[in-house]
C-alpha positions in Angstrom: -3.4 -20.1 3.7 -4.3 -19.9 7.5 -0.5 -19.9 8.1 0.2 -17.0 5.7 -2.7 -15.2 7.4 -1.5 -15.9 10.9 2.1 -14.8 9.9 0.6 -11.4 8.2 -1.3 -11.1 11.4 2.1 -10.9 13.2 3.5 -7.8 11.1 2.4 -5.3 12.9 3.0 -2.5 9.7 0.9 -4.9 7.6 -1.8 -4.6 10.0 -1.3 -0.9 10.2 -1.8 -0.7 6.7 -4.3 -2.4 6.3 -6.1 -0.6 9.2 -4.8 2.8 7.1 -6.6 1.3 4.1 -9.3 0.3 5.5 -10.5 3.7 7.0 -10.0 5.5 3.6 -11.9 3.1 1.8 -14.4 2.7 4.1 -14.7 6.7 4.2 -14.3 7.0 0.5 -17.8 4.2 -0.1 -19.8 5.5 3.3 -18.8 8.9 4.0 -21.5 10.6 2.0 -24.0 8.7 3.7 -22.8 9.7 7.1 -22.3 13.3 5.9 -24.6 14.1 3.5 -23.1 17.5 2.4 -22.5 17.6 -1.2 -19.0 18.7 -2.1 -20.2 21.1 -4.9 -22.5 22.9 -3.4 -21.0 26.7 -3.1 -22.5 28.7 0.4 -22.9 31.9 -1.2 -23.3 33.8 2.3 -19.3 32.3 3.2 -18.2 32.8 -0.4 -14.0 35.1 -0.1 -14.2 33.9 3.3 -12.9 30.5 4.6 -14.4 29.1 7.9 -12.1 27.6 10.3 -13.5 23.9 11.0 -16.6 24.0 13.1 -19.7 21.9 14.7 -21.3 22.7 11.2 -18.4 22.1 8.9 -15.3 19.8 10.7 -13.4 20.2 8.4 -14.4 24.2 7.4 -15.3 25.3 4.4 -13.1 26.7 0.9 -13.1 29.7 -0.6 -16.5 29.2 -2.1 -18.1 28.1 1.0 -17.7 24.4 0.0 -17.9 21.8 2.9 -14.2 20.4 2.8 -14.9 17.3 4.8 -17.5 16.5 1.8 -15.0 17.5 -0.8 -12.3 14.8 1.2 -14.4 12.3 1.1 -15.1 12.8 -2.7 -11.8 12.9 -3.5 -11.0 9.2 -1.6 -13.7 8.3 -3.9 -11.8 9.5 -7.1 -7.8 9.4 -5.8 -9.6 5.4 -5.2 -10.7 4.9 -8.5 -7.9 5.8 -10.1 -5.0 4.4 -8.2 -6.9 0.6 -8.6 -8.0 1.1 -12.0 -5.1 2.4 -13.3 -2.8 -0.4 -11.4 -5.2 -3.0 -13.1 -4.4 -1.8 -16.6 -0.5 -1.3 -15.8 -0.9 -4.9 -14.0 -2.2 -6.8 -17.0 -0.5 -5.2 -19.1 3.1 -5.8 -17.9 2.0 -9.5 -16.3 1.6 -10.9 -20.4 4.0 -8.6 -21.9 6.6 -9.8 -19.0 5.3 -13.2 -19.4 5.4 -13.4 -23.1 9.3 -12.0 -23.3 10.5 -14.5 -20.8 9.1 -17.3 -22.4 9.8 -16.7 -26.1 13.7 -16.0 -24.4 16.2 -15.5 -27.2 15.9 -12.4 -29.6 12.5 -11.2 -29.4 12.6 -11.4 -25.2 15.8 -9.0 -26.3 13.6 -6.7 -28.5 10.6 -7.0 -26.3 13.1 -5.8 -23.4 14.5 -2.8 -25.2 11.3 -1.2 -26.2 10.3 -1.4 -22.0 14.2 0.1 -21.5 13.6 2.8 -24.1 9.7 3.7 -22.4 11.5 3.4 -19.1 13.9 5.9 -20.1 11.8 8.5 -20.4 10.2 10.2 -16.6 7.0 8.6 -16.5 5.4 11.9 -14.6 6.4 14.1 -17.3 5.3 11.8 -20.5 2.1 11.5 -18.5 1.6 15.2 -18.4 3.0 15.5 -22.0 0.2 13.5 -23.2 -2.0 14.8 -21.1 -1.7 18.5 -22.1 -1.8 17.6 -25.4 -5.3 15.2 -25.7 -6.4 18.8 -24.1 -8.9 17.0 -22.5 -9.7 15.8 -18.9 -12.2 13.2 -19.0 -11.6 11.0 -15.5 -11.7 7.7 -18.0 -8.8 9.5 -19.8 -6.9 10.4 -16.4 -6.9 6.7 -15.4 -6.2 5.0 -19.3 -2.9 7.4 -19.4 -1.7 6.3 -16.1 -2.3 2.7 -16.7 -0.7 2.8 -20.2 2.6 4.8 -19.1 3.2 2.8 -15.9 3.4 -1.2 -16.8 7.0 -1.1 -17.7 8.0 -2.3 -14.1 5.9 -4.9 -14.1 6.5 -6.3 -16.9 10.3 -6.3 -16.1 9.3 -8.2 -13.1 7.2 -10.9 -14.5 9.8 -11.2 -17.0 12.1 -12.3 -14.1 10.0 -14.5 -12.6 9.4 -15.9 -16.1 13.1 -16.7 -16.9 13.3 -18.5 -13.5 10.2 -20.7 -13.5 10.5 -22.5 -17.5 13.8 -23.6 -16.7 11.4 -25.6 -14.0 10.6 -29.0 -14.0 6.5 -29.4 -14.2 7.2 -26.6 -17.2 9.2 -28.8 -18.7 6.6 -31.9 -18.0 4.0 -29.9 -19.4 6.1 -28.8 -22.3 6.9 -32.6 -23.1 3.1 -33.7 -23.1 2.2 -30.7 -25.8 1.3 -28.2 -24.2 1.1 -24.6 -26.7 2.8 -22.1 -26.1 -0.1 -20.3 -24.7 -1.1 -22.9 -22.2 2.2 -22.6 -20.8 1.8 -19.2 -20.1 -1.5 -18.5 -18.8 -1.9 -21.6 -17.4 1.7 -22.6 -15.8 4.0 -19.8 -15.5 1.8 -16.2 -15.0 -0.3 -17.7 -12.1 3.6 -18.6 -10.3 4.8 -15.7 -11.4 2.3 -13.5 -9.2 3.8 -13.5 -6.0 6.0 -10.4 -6.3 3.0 -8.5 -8.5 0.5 -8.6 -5.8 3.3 -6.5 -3.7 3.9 -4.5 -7.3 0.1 -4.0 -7.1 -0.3 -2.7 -3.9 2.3 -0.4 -4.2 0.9 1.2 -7.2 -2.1 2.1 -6.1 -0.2 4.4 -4.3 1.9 5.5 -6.7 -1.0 5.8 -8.9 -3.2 8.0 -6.4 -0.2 10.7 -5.9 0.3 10.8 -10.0 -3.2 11.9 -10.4 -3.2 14.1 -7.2 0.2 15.8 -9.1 -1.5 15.9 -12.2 -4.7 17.8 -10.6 -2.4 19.9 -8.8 -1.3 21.0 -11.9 -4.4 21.6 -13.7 -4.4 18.9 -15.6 -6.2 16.2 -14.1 -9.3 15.9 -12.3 -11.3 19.9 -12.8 -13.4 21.5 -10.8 -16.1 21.7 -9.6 -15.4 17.7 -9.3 -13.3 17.5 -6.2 -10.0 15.7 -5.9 -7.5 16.0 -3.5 -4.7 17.0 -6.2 -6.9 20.2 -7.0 -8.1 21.0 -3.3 -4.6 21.5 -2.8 -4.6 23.4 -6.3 -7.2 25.7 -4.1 -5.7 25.5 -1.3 -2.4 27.7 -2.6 -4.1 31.5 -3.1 -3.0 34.4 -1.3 -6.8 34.7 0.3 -6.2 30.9 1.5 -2.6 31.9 3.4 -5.2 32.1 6.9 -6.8 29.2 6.0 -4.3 26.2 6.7 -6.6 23.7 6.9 -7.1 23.7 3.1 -3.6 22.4 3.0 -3.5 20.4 5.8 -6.8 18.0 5.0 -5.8 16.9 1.6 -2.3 17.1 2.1 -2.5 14.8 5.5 -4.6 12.6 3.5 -2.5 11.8 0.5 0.3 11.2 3.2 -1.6 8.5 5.3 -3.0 6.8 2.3 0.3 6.3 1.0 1.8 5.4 4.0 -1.2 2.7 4.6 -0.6 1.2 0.9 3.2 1.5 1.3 3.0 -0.5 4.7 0.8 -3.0 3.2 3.1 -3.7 0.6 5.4 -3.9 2.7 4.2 -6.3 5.3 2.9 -8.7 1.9 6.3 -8.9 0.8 7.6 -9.8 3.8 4.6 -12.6 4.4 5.0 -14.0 0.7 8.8 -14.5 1.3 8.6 -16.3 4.1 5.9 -18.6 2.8 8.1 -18.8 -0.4 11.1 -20.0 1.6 9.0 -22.1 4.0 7.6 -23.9 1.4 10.7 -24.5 -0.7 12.4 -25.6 2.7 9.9 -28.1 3.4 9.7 -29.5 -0.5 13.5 -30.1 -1.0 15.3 -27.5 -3.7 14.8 -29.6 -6.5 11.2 -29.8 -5.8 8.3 -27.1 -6.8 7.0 -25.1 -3.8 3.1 -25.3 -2.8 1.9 -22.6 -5.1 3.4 -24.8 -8.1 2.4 -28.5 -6.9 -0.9 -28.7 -8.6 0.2 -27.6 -11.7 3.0 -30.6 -11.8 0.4 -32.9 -10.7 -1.9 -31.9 -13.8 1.1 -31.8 -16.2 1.8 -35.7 -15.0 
């Protein structure tokens, strides 16, 4: 562990993202007590009028007078919420469906694999805002159970993978041999070795997640006003009484760029980290041997 920690300290875009990261959840949990504005609140006396970024408002203000550095850090808050709860769902989802279709192997990991082929066939974005549009509602809880249901299909692919590679494996087999059920030798055996590459799949959706719901606000169909997102700042942003104003573009736009980029390096860098420890560890056991992450479980199965 200290090793892997050590090793992540050396990648320096690992550490970039997680410095990226950090900063945007640290502003999205303590921003509003540091800046107490509230990002509904419409200044009557600047309504029509954007102010450039001032003393009083660093960031300026809409066209409704609302504080946009309040309105930022509202939408961390909900572009947040979204990309992690959403990954969760599509992460736990495709981790046992995966899991399930690489251990059951023969016709129904076929059929198991065709229905993910025939979801994945279909552009996620657009089934998303397909079903969307037509729940005609835009409930935030809604927003993050259609993202999380439309997006598992990678993972599950993944695990699935992983899954085919690991039961052919010898402490599966030794558990296999002293009865274990099938569902022992998934949950217990082959999901928690199979989670290398889906903590890097995790990390990456967040991401992904965040700029589906900042498209889907953009578009009018996710997050709606007066609840601020960074999707439907930009929405705001694009009037002709706003072409003066570029800051309205520039602060959410900037900051759906750099929290990408910080989740996208961090993915990065833990892919590169788990690899290495991957290959370390399989270096220093022999190849017919189990690596570190797998050793306890052969030493339970004997």
């Amino acid at each position: 562990m200290r090793s892997a920690v050590l090793r992540f300290g050396r990648e320096r875009s690992a550490v970039a993202g997680v410095v990226i990261v950090a900063i945007v959840v640290l502003g999205a949990l303590f921003g509003p007590l540091l800046y107490p504005a509230s990002p509904i609140a419409i200044d009557h006396a600047l309504m029509g009028s954007p102010v450039a970024p001032s003393f009083a408002h660093p960031l300026g203000t809409d066209l409704l007078g609302r504080d946009e550095l309040a309105r930022a850090f509202a939408g961390a808050r909900v572009s947040l919420t979204v990309g992690v709860t959403a990954m969760l769902i599509a992460i736990s989802l495709g981790t046992v469906y995966g899991a399930i279709a690489g251990a059951a192997g023969g016709r129904i990991d076929a059929l198991m694999m065709r229905v993910v082929d025939a979801l994945l066939a279909f552009p996620s974005f657009f089934l998303i805002i397909t079903v969307e549009a037509l729940t005609e509602k835009f409930a935030l809880v809604l927003i993050i159970a259609i993202i999380g249901l439309l997006s598992w299909m990678g993972v599950a692919r993944l695990v699935r993978g992983e899954v085919l590679s690991l039961r052919e494996r010898d402490f599966v087999e030794a558990a296999r041999a002293l009865g274990a059920s099938p569902g022992r030798l998934i949950f217990r055996h082959l999901i928690p070795n199979a989670l290398t590459p889906v903590v890097v799949a995790a990390t990456l959706a967040i991401g992904d997640n965040i700029l589906v719901e900042a498209g889907l606000s953009f578009l009018g169909l996710g997050v709606q006003p007066p609840t601020a997102s960074w999707g439907n700042m930009l929405q705001g942003a694009l009037t002709p009484d706003a072409r003066n104003a570029p800051w309205l573009i520039l602060t959410p736009g900037l900051l759906i760029v750099v929290t990408l980029l910080g989740f996208s390096l961090l993915g990065d860098g833990l892919q590169v980290v788990l690899d290495r420890s991957i290959g370390q560890n399989l270096d220093a056991a022999g190849d017919g041997a189990p690596s570190l992450l797998v050793a306890p479980l052969v030493a339970e199965a004997g």
